[in-house]
N, C-alpha and C positions, 0 to 999 in steps of 0.2 A: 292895407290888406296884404298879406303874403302872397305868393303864387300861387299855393295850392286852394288858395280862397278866392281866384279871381272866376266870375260867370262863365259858365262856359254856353253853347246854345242850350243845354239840355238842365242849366239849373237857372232857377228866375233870380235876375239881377235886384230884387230888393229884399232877399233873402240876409240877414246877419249870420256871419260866420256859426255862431251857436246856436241858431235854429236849422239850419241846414244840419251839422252836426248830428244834432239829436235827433233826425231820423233815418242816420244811418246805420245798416245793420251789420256788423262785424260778422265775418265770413264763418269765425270760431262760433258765433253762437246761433248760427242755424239748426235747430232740433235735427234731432236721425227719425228717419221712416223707415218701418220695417220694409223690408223688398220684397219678403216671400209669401207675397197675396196668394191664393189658390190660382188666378188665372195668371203669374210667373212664373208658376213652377214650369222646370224644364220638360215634362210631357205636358206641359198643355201652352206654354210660351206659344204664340204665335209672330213667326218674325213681321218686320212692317211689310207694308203693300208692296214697296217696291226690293224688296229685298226676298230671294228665294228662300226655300228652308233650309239647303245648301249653302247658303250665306248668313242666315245667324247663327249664333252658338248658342247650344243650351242654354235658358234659362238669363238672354240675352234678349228683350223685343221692349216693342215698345212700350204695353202696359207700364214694367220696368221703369220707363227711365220718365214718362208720366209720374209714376206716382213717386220717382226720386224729385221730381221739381214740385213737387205741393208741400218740400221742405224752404222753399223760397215764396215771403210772403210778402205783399207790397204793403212800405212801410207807412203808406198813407190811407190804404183802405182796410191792412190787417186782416185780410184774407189771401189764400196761397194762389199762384198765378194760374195754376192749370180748373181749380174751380172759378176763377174770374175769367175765363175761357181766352186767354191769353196766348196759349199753345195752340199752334196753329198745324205743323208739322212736325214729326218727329218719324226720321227716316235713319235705319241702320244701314251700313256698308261693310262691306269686307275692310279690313285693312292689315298694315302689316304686321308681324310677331303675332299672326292669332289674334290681335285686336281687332275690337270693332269699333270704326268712327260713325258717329254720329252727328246727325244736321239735325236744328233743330230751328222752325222759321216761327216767330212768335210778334206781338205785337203790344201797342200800349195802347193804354185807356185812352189816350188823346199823344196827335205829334210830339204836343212838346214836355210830355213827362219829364217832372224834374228827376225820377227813381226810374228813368231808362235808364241809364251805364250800371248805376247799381244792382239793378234786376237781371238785366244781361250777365256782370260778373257772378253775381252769383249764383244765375242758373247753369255756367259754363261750370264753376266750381262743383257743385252738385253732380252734377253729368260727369266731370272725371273722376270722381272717385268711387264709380260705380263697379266692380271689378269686371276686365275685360275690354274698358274702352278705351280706344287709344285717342285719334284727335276728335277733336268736341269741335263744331260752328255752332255758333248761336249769331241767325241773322235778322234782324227787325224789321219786320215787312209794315207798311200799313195800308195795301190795299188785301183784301176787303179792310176797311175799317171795322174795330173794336164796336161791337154796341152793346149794352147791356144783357139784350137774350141772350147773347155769347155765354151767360153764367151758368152755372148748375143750381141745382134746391140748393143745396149747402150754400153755397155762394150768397144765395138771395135771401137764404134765413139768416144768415148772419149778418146782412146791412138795412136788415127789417126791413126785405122789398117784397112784395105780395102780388 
């Protein structure tokens, strides 16, 4: 097995290199979401809770950077993370050159997801290339733990849960 194939805690050790593979999602082929929902636009953007209105920029808040991470989809359930209610915090801050850093505390369906690093990278990916942000956290929290009500309709109509 190479190095880049060896377990690490977050993938399961009786995994074969090419099943692991095959449900990884290459960063290039995350679909694009449109950003200009009616509630982003910059007269009705609301910055996040903790962040003043003095502190976002136009057209900069949360809705925003929500609905840029329902472009990352978990490659084992194929629904996007913010309808599998995985988004847990999503807080703007001042930062420097005009930018705004964002923190973002989020969680997995279970501790030991093998598509935690994956979902992380990719929801860090998403979130910078939003225009206007400058440093991205994305931190894995898992208390409260994930539980299914966590989801939306959408969420539940798409893994036939009633």
């Amino acid at each position: 097995m190479s190095e880049t194939n060896q377990p690490t805690e977050h993938q399961p050790t009786d995994l074969q290199p090419s099943e692991h593979q095959a449900t990884e999602t290459k960063a290039a082929e995350l679909p694009t979401v449109a950003l200009e929902s009616a509630c982003c636009q910059a007269s009705t953007c609301e910055p996040s809770s903790s962040a003043t209105s003095s502190d976002a920029p136009a057209g900069l808040c949360e809705d925003k950077v929500r609905e840029e991470l329902k472009r990352v989809i978990d490659p084992e359930l194929f629904v996007n993370i913010v309808d599998l209610g995985l988004i847990y915090v999503v807080d703007i801050q001042p930062g420097e050159g005009g930018k705004q850093n964002v923190n973002v505390e989020m969680t997995m369906t279970s501790p030991m997801c093998p598509a935690g690093p994956q979902l992380v990278a990719n929801s860090r990916q998403v979130v910078e290339e939003i225009p206007g942000v400058g440093a991205v956290d994305i931190k894995v929290v898992m208390d409260p733990p994930w539980t299914p009500d966590k989801m939306t309709e959408d969420a539940r109509d798409q893994l036939g849960i009633f």
